[in-house]
Structure formats: structure tokens, C-alpha cells
C-alpha positions, 0 to 999 in steps of 0.5 A, a space after each residue: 500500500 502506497 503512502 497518502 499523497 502529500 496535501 497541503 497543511 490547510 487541507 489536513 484541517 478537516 480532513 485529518 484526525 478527527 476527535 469525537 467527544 464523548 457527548 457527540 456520540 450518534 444513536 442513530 444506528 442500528 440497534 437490537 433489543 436490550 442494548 443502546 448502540 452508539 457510533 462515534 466513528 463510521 462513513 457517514 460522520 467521519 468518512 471512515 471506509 473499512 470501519 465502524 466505533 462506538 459504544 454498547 451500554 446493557 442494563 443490569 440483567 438484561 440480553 440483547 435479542 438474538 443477532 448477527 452482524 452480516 459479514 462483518 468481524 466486530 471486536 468488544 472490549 469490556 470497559 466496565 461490568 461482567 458481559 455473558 455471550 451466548 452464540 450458534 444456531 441455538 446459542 448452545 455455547 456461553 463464555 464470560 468477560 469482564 473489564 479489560 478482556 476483548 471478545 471477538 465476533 466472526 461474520 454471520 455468527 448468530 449471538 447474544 450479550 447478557 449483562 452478568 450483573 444484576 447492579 451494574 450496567 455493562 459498558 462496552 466499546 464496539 468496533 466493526 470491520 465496515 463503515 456501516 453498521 449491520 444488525 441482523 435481529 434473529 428469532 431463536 429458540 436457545 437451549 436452556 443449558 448453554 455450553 461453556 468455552 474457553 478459548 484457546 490460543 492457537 498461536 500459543 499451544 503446548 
């Protein structure tokens, strides 16, 4: 990939780094039951091409609906609060994470959030591999007793 061309020191004004400040976030996203989505970054207020931001809030004790984000990867990393993720066709398989962890969704994969906490909100920040964001609200029937996963790194085995 070549560098960007050169531009002239007024044209980086606003068209360089851009800030989005807290209170600017944009609900106006799409959205699934049971969480808040907000964007920050994205194609439509910063230009952004191959990339979607923002934040998640879940209320204590609260589930997203079932959903899948097309073919797009996401990657949540948890500010605050205990997240409870359930996936697969019938979301059979469940892992938690908490402050700090990062959990990565695949294209397609249908999923739900689950707040852990019954007193405090979960706090997320969410970033997609598109400028647009896709949610695709499923219907589901879950099992009732999900499988437990935990996770593997491949690259650091035995």
C-alpha cells in the first residue's frame, strides 16, 4: 500500500484526525433489543471506509435479542461490568468477560450479550470491520443449558 499523497497543511484541517467527544456520540444506528448502540466513528460522520466505533451500554440483567452482524468481524472490549455471550444456531455455547478482556465476533455468527450483573450496567466499546453498521435481529429458540468455552490460543499451544 502506497503512502497518502502529500496535501497541503490547510487541507489536513478537516480532513485529518478527527476527535469525537464523548457527548457527540450518534444513536442513530442500528440497534437490537436490550442494548443502546452508539457510533462515534463510521462513513457517514467521519468518512471512515473499512470501519465502524462506538459504544454498547446493557442494563443490569438484561440480553440483547438474538443477532448477527452480516459479514462483518466486530471486536468488544469490556470497559466496565461482567458481559455473558451466548452464540450458534441455538446459542448452545456461553463464555464470560469482564473489564479489560476483548471478545471477538466472526461474520454471520448468530449471538447474544447478557449483562452478568444484576447492579451494574455493562459498558462496552464496539468496533466493526465496515463503515456501516449491520444488525441482523434473529428469532431463536436457545437451549436452556448453554455450553461453556474457553478459548484457546492457537498461536500459543503446548
Amino acid at each position: 500500500m502506497e503512502p497518502a499523497e502529500p496535501k497541503e497543511s490547510s487541507a489536513w484541517k478537516h480532513d485529518g484526525v478527527r476527535v469525537v467527544q464523548a457527548h457527540q456520540l450518534d444513536p442513530n444506528t442500528a440497534q437490537t433489543p436490550g442494548m443502546d448502540r452508539q457510533a462515534a466513528i463510521n462513513f457517514a460522520r467521519v468518512g471512515a471506509q473499512k470501519l465502524w466505533a462506538g459504544t454498547v451500554h446493557i442494563h443490569p440483567n438484561a440480553r440483547t435479542g438474538a443477532h448477527h452482524h452480516g459479514p462483518l468481524e466486530s471486536v468488544i472490549y469490556i470497559v466496565k461490568g461482567r458481559a455473558r455471550m451466548r452464540w450458534g444456531e441455538r446459542l448452545e455455547f456461553t463464555a464470560e468477560a469482564g473489564p479489560g478482556d476483548f471478545i471477538y465476533v466472526p461474520p454471520f455468527v448468530p449471538h447474544q450479550e447478557i449483562n452478568a450483573s444484576a447492579t451494574e450496567t455493562l459498558e462496552c466499546v464496539l468496533c466493526r470491520s465496515d463503515g456501516e453498521a449491520v444488525a441482523v435481529n434473529l428469532d431463536i429458540e436457545p437451549v436452556e443449558q448453554p455450553e461453556g468455552v474457553a478459548w484457546v490460543d492457537p498461536t500459543h499451544r503446548g
